[in-house]
C-alpha positions in Angstrom: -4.5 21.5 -27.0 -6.0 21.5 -23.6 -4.5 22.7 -21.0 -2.1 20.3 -19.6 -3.5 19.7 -15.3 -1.3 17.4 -13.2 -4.0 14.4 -12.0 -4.4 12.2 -9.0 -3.4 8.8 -10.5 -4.5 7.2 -7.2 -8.3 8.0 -8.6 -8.0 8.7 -12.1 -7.4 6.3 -14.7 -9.7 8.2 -17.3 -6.3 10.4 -18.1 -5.3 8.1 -21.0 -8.3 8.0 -23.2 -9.9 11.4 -22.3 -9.9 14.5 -24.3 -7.6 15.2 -25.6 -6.5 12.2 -27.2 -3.1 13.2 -28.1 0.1 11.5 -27.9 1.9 14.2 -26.8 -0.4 15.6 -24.2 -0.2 11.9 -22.7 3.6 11.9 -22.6 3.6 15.3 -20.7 1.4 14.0 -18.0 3.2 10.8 -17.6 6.4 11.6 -17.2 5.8 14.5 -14.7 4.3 11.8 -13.0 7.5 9.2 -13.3 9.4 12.8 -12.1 7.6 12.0 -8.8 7.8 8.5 -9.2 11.8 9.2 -9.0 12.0 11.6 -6.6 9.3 9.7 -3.9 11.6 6.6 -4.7 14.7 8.5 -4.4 13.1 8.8 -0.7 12.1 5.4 0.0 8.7 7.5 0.1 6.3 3.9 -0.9 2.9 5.5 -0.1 0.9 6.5 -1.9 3.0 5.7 -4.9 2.6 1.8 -4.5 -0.7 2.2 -5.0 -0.8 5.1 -7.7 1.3 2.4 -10.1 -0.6 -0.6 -9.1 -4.0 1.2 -10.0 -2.0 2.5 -13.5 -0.7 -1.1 -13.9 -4.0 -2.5 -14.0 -5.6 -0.6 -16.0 -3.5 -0.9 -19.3 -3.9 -4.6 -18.3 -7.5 -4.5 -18.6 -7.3 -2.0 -21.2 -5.1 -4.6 -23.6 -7.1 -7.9 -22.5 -10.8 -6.8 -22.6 -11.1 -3.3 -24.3 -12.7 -2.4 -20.7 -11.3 0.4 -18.1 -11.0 0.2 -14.3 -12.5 2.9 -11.9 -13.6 2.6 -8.3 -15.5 5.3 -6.2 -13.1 4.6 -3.1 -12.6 7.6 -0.9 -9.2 7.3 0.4 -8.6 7.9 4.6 -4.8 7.7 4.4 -1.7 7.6 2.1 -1.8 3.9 2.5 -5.3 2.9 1.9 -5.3 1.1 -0.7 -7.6 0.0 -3.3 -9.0 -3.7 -2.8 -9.9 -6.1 -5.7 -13.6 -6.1 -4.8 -13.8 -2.2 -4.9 -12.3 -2.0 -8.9 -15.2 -1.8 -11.5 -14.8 -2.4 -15.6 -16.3 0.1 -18.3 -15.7 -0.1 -22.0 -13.1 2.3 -23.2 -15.2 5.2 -24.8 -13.3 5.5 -27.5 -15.5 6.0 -31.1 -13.3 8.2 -33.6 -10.9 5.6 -36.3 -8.6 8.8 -35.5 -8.5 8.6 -31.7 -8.4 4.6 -31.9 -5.0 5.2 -33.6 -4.0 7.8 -31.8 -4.6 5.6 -28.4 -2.6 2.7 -29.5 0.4 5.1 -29.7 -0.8 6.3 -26.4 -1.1 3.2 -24.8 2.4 1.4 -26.8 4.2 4.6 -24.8 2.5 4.2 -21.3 2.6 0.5 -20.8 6.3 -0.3 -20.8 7.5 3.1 -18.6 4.4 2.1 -16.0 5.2 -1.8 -15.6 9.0 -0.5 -15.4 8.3 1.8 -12.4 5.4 -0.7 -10.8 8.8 -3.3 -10.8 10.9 -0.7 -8.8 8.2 0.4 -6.9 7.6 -3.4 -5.9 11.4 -4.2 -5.6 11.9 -1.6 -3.2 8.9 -2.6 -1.2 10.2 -5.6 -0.7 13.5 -4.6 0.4 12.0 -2.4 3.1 9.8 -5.0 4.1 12.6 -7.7 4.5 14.7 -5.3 6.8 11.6 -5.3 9.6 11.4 -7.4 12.1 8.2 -8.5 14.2 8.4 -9.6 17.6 5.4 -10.4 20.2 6.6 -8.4 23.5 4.1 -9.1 25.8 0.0 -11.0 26.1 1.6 -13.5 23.5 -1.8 -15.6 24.2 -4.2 -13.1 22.6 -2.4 -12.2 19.4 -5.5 -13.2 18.0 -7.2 -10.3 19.3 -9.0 -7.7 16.5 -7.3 -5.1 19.0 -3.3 -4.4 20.1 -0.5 -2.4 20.3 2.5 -2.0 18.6 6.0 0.1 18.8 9.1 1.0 17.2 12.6 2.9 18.4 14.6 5.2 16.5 16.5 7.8 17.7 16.1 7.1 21.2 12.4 7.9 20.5 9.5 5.9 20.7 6.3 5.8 19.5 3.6 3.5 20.7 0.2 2.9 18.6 -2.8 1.1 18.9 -4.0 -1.3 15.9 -7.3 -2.3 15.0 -7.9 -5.0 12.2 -11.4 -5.1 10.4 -12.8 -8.2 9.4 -11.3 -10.0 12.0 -13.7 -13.0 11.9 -11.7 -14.0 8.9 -8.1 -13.5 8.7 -6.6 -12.8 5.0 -3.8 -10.4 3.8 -5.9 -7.7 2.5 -7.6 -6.8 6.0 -7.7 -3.3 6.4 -5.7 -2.5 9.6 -6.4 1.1 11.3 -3.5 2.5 13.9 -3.8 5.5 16.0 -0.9 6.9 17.7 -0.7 6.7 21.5 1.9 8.3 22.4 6.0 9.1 21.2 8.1 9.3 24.1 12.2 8.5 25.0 12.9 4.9 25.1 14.6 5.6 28.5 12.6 2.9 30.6 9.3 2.1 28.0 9.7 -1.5 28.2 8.6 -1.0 32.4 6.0 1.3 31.2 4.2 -1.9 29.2 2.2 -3.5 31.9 0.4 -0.6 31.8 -1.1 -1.6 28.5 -3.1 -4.4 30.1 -2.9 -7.9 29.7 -5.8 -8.1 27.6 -4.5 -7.1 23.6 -1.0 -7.9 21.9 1.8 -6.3 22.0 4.5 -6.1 18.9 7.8 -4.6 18.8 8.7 -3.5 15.6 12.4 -2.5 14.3 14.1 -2.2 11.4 17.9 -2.7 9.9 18.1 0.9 8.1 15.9 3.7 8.7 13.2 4.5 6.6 10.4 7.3 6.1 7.8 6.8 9.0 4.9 7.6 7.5 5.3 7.1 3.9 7.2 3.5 4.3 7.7 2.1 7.9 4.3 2.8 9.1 2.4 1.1 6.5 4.7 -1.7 6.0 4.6 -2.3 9.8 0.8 -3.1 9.8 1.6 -5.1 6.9 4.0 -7.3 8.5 2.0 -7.4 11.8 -0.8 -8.8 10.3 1.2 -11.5 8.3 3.0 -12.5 11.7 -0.5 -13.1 13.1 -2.0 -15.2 10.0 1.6 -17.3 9.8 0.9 -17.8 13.5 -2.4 -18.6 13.3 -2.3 -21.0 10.3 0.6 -22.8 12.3 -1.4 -23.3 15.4 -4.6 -24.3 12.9 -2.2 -27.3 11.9 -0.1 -28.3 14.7 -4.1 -29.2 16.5 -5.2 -30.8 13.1 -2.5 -32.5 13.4 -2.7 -33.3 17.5 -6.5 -34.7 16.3 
């Protein structure tokens, strides 16, 4: 047996059918995996696990319906980049040997149930996190519109202050990729003065949360998330209330 190397399963999905094609080899790399799966949840650590099982999910998915596996050539910037429909592509399943199609089945009657089991938790506890967040336009509420903003969040008498910017802002959808940069972190004593300074010409959101979270790993991502739904609910509201007015 080969030698047993812990993969990226954010880029990989070639582990399940490549050499060797062995039940037991299988097993040993997915569960080490689920051992991080557990401890990252244990954490409320979401990224980039959410996307890891998503990518994993997928795959069997396209593995059981078509015979075909999913790849993409994405070269991630950040732990929550994640991989978009259009950038998945299909290849069949290079699988030749009688021996190895056996040998795969067991592979694949293992994997499927343990990775749509974690993909549910995974998803569960997204959603949790995201329901305790709360999104509220502070100040330029006219221009929430705007491809560029700001947004901030409080803990700890701390507070850090980034700047947003959402690609593909010509056409609003869920999936737009939305790049932050941190501006500053710095004691809440007095910020909400300090906010003029911003301008009046970009958004500004205040973000906060019932239960603390991981920054980076949860909150952050989730934050962007949630931001850019408040601005497509908001739009699509306005869109109607004037179709409506015509």
């Amino acid at each position: 047996m080969k030698s047993k190397k812990k993969i990226d399963f954010r880029k990989n999905t070639e582990w399940l059918y490549s050499e060797p094609v062995d039940l037991e080899h299988k097993q040993y790399l997915l569960l080490d995996f689920l051992k991080k799966c557990d401890k990252k949840i244990e954490k409320f650590e979401l990224y980039p696990l959410y996307s890891e099982v998503s990518l994993q999910l997928a795959n069997i998915h396209a593995i059981n319906s078509e015979f075909k596996t999913l790849y993409h050539e994405k070269d991630f910037k950040s732990d929550d980049d994640e991989i978009l429909l259009s950038e998945l592509k299909f290849k069949p399943v290079p699988i030749e040997k009688e021996n190895d199609f056996e040998e795969f089945n067991k592979i694949l009657q293992f994997a499927a149930p343990k990775i749509f089991e974690y993909f549910n938790i995974v998803k569960s506890v997204s959603t949790l996190v995201y329901d305790a967040i709360s999104v509220t336009i502070r100040k330029n509420d006219e221009k929430y519109r705007s491809e560029r903003g700001y947004f901030y969040y409080v803990e700890d008498n701390n507070v850090y202050l980034w700047e947003y910017f959402i690609e593909n802002n010509s056409v609003l959808k869920i999936d737009n990729k939305v790049i932050h940069k941190l501006v500053s972190k710095t004691i809440s004593d007095g910020f909400i003065d300090k906010l003029d300074l911003l301008g009046y010409d970009y958004p500004i959101f205040e973000v906060a949360t019932l239960t603390q979270f991981p920054l980076d790993s949860t909150l952050l991502p989730i934050f962007k998330k949630k931001i850019l739904s408040h601005i497509i609910h908001k739009s699509s509201l306005l869109n109607q209330i004037n179709s409506d007015v015509v």
